[in-house]
N, C-alpha and C positions, 0 to 999 in steps of 0.2 A: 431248846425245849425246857418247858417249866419241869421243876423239880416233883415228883409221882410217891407219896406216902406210902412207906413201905408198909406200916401197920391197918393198911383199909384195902377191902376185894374191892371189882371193878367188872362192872359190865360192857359190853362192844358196844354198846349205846351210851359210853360216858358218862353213869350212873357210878357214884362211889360208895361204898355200905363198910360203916365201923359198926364192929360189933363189941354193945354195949357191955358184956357178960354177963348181961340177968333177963337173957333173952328177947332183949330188942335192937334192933338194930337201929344206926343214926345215915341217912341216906339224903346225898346231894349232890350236883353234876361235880364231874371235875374240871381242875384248869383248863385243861385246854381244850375241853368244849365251851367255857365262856368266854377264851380269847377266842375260838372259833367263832363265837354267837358277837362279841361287838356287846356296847352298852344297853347290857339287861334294863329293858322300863319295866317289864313285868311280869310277875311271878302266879302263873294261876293254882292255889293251894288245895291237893282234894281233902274232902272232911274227913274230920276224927271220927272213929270206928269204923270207918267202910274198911271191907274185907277185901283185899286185892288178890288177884292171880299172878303168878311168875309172867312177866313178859307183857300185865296190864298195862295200857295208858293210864297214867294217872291224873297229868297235868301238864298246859303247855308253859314254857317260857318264850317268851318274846324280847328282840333285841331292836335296837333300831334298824339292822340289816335284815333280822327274819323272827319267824314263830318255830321254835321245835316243840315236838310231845316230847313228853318223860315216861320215860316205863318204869314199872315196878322191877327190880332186880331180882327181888324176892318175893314169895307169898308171903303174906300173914294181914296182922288189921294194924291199921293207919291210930297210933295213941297220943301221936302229939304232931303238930303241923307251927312250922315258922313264922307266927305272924308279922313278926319284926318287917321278914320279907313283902305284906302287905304295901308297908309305906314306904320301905328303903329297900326294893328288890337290886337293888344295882353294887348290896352288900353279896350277892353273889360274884360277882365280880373280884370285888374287894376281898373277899375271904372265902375263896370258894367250899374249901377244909377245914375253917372252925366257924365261925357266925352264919353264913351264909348255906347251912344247913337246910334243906325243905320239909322231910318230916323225919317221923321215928315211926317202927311200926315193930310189931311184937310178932316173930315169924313165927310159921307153921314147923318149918323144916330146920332144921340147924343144920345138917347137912348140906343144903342149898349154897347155903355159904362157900365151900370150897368147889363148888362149881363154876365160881365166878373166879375172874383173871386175879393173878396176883401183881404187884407192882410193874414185875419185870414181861410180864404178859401185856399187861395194857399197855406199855411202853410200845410194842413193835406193832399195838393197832392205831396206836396215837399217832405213831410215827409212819403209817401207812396211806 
């Protein structure tokens, strides 16, 4: 099993959220939902300022084996999105925890935060 960043939360839909401490957070799948997915072609990025809800879709990824949605882990608005991943989406792959980031979004709740899994929590859903 890939190694699971202790300093980032984690949603049961394989969404990983650092938090940047000036209230935004940095959000991207984890490892082993993009060894799950196979070679990412493409990353669909939602726009900067949409306001998201907990638990929105935001965006799909597609791999050569399949399409997933992405949910929003958190509330709040969408402030920066990864274009990189436009032309090189297969850097989620490659760096799923630093380059290969999808957006940043500036939350409603900070509390929300610790509602989400900690390292050792998404381990035993990972590993389920």
């Amino acid at each position: 099993m890939s190694s699971i960043p202790a300093n980032l939360r984690y949603a049961e839909s394989h969404e990983w959220v650092l938090d940047n401490g000036d209230g935004t957070v940095t959000i991207g799948i984890t490892d082993h939902a993009q060894e799950a997915l196979g070679d990412v072609v493409f990353v669909e990025l939602p726009e900067v300022g949409r306001a998201l809800e907990h638990n929105e879709e935001f965006g799909v990824i597609e791999s050569v084996k399949a399409a997933s949605d992405l949910y929003a882990p958190v509330a709040g608005e969408i402030v920066a999105v990864n274009e990189t991943l436009e032309d090189a989406p297969e850097t989620v792959n490659e760096s799923p925890y630093e380059d290969g980031w999808i957006m940043k979004v500036r939350i409603t709740d900070a509390a929300a935060l610790d509602a989400l899994l900690d390292a050792d929590g998404y381990q035993a859903v990972a590993d389920d």
